[in-house]
C-alpha positions as CSV (number, residue, x, y, z in Angstrom):
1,X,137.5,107.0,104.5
2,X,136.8,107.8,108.1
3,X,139.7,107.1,110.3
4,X,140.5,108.2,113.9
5,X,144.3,108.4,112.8
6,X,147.5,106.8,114.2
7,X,148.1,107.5,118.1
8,X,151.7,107.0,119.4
9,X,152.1,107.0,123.3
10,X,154.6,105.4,125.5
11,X,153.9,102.1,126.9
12,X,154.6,103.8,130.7
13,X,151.9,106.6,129.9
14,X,149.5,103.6,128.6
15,X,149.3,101.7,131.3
16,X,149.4,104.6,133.8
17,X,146.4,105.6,132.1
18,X,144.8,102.6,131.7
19,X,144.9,102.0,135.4
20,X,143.8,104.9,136.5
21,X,140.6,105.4,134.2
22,X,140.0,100.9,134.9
23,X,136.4,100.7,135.4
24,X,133.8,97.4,136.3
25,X,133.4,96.6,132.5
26,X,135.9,95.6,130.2
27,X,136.9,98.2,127.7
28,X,136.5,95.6,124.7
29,X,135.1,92.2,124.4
30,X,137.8,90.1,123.6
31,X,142.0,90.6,123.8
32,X,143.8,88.6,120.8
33,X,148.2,88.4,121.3
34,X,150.2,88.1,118.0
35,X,154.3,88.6,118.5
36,X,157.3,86.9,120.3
37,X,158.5,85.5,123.4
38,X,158.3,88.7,125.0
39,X,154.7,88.4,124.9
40,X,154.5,84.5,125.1
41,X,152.5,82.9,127.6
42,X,153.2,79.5,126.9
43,X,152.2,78.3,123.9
44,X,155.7,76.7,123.5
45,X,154.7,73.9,126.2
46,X,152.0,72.6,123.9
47,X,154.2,72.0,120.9
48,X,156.0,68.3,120.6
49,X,160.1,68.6,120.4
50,X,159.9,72.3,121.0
51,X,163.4,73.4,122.6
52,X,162.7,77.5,122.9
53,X,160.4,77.0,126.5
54,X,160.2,78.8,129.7
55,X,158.5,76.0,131.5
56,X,160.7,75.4,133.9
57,X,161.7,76.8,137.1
58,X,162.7,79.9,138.1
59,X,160.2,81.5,135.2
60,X,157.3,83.1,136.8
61,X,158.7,82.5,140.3
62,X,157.8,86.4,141.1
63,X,154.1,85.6,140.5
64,X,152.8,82.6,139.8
65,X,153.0,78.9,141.6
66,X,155.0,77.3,138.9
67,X,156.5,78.2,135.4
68,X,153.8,79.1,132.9
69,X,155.8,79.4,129.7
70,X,156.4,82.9,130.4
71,X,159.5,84.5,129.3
72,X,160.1,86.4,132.3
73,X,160.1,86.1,136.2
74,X,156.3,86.9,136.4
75,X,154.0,88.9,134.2
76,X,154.5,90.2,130.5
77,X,153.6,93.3,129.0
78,X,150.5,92.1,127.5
79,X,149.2,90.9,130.7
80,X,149.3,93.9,132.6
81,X,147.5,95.3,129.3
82,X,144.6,92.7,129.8
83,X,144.1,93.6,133.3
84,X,144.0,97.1,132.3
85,X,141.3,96.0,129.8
86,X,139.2,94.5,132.3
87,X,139.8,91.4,130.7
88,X,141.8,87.8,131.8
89,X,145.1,86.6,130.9
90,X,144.8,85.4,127.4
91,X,145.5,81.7,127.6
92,X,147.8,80.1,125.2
93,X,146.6,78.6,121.6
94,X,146.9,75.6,121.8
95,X,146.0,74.7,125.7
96,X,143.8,72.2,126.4
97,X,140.3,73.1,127.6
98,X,141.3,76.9,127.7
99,X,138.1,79.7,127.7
100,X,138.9,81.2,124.7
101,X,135.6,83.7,125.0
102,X,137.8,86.8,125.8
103,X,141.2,86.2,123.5
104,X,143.9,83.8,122.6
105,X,147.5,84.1,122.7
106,X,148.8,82.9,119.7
107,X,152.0,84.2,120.7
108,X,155.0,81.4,120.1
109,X,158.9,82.4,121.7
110,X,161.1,82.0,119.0
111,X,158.5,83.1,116.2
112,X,157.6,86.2,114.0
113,X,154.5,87.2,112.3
114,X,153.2,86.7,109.4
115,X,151.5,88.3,106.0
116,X,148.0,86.6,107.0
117,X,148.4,88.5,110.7
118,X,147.2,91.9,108.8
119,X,143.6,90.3,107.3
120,X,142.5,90.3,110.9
121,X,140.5,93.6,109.9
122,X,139.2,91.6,107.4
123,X,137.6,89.4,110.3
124,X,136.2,92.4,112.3
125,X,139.4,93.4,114.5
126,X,138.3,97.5,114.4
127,X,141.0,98.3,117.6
128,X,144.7,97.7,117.5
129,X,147.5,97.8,119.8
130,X,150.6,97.5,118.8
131,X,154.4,97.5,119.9
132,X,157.4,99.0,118.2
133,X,161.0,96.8,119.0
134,X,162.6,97.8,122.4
135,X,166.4,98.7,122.3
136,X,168.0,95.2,122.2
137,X,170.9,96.9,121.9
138,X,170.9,97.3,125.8
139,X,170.0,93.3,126.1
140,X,172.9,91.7,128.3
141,X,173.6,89.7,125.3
142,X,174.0,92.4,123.0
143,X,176.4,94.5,126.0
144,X,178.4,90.8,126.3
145,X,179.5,91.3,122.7
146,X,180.2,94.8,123.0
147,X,182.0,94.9,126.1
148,X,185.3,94.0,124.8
149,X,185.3,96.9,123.0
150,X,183.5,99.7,124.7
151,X,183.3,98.7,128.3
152,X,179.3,98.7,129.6
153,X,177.5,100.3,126.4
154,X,174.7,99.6,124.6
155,X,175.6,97.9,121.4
156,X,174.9,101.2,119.1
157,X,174.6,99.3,115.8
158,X,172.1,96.5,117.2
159,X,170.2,99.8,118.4
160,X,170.9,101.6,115.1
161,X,169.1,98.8,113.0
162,X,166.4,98.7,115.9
163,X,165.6,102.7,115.5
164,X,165.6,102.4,111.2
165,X,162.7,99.6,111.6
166,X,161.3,101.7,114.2
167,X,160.9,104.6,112.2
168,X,160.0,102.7,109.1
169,X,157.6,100.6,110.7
170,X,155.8,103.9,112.3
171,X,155.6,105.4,108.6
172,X,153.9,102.5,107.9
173,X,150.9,102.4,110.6
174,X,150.8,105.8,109.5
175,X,150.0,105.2,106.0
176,X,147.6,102.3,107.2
177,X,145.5,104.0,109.3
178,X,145.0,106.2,105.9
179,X,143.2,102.6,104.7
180,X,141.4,101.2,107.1
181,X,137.5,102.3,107.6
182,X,136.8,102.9,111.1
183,X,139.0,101.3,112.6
184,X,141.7,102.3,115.7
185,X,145.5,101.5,115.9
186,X,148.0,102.4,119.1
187,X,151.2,102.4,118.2
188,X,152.9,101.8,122.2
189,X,156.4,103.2,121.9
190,X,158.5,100.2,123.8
191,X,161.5,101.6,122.3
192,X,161.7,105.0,124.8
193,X,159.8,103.7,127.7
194,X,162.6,100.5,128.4
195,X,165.5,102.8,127.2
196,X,164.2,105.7,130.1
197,X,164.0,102.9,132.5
198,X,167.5,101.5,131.9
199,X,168.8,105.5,131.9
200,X,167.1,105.8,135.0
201,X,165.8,102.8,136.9
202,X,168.0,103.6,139.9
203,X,165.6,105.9,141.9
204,X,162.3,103.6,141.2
205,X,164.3,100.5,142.6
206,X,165.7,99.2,139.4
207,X,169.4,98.9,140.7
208,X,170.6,96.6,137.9
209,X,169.9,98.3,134.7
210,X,172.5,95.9,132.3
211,X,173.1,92.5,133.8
212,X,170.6,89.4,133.7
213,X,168.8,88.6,136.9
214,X,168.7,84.5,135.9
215,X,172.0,83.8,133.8
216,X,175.3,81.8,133.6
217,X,178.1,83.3,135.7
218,X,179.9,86.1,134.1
219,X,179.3,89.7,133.3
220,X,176.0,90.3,132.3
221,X,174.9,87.0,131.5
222,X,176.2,84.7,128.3
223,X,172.4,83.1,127.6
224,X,169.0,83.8,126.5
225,X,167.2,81.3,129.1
226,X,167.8,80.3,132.3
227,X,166.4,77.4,134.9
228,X,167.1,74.2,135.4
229,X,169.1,73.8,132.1
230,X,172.9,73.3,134.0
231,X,174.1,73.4,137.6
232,X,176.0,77.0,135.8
233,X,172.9,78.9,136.1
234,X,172.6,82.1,138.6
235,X,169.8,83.2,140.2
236,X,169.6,86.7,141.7
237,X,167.7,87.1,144.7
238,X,165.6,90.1,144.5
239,X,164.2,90.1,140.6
240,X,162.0,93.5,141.4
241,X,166.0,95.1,141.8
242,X,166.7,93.8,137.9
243,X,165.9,95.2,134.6
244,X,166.6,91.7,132.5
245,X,165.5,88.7,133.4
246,X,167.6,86.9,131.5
247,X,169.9,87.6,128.5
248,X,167.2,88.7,126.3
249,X,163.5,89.4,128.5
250,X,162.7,91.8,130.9
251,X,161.5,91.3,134.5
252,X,157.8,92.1,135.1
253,X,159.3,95.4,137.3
254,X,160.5,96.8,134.3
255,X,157.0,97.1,132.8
C-alpha cells in the first residue's frame, strides 16, 4: 500500500515551521481535536454536574476576555496549531450555535480516547497529527510528591512509565502507517520539546521552570486547578515568566 511513512518532529520545530512557511489559504480544510484537558477548549462548560472545568477566572486571563474552558492561562497547543493551519479555533462540541465548517473540539478535561477514535480514516481523515505524553514527571504535582525525598526532581518513575508508553506508542504509529492507504500521520514529540524548555527556559524568559503559576500556597503548588475555588489560591503576576500554569497544564509561553 502506498504510504508517505511516519514523521517524528518536535512540537518546537513544528510550529516554527509552520509559522514561517503560513500562507493566505489554509493548509487543510477542516481541523478535528481528540485528547485531554491539555487540549480542551471548553467542552466541559456544556456538560450538566461536570466538576473538572476551567471556566472560571484566572483561566485564559493572558488572552482572552473571560475564562473559556481552557486549561491554561491563554492558548493551548492545538490552537497555535490551527492558526498555523490557516484555520479558526476549533470550538467546543457541544456549544451552542458554534460554526463547525472548519473542525470540532471534541476534546473533554478529565477524559481519554477511545477504540472508535481510530475509524476516523474510515470517514476520510487522510492527515494526522498527533502528540506523544509530555514528562509529567516534571508537573508540580508530581515534584510535590517527590520532594520529600529528592529535593526539586522530576519524579523519575512517573517519567519512566511516561517514556515506556512513549516508545511503545511510537512503535505503534510506526506499524500503522504500514496500513493505512494514502494517508499522513505526525507524530509531534511533546515529550523533548517541554522537557528542553523546563532544562532551559531561563534564557527565553521562562524563570519558573517547576512551580505552578495559579496554585494553593506552598512549594510548587498542592492542586490541579486554580481560580475562584477558595480564598487559598495564588496567583503569580507575570504568567509569560511560568512554565505551569497550574499543578498539572502548562502556560501558553511554554508552547
Amino acid at each position: 500500500m502506498a504510504s508517505s511513512g511516519l514523521l517524528s518532529i518536535s512540537l518546537g520545530l513544528w510550529l516554527l515551521t509552520c509559522f514561517v512557511a503560513a500562507e493566505t489559504e489554509p493548509y487543510v480544510p477542516a481541523l478535528y481535536v481528540f485528547g485531554d484537558s491539555q487540549a480542551d477548549a471548553g467542552k466541559n462548560n456544556y456538560i450538566p454536574n461536570c466538576t473538572t472545568r476551567a471556566d472560571h477566572i484566572p483561566y485564559g486571563a493572558s488572552y482572552f476576555p473571560s475564562p473559556t474552558g481552557r486549561f491554561t492561562d491563554g492558548l493551548t497547543a492545538l490552537d497555535f496549531l490551527a492558526n498555523c493551519l490557516g484555520l479558526k479555533f476549533c470550538p467546543p462540541y457541544l456549544q451552542p450555535d458554534a460554526n463547525f465548517t472548519t473542525g470540532i473540539n471534541f476534546v473533554s478535561g478529565g477524559s481519554g480516547l477511545l477504540d472508535t477514535t481510530g475509524k476516523l480514516y474510515n470517514h476520510g481523515a487522510r492527515k494526522f497529527i498527533v502528540l506523544n505524553i509530555p514528562p509529567m514527571g516534571c508537573t508540580p504535582v508530581a515534584r510535590l510528591l517527590v520532594n520529600i525525598i529528592e529535593k526539586g526532581s522530576c519524579s523519575w518513575l512517573v517519567n519512566w512509565v511516561v517514556e515506556e508508553y512513549n516508545t511503545a506508542f511510537r512503535s505503534y504509529l510506526t506499524q500503522l502507517t504500514q496500513k493505512i492507504d494514502k494517508g499522513t500521520i505526525i507524530h509531534l514529540n511533546v515529550y523533548d520539546y517541554i522537557m528542553n524548555v523546563i532544562n532551559n527556559g531561563e534564557p527565553n524568559g521562562l524563570k519558573n521552570t517547576t512551580a505552578a503559576c495559579c496554585s494553593r500556597l506552598g512549594e510548587f503548588g498542592i492542586q490541579r486547578s486554580c481560580g475562584n475555588i477558595d480564598a487559598l489560591n495564588v496567583y503569580c503576576s507575570d504568567p509569560s515568566t511560568y512554565v505551569f500554569w497550574d499543578g498539572v497544564h502548562g502556560t501558553q509561553k511554554d508552547i
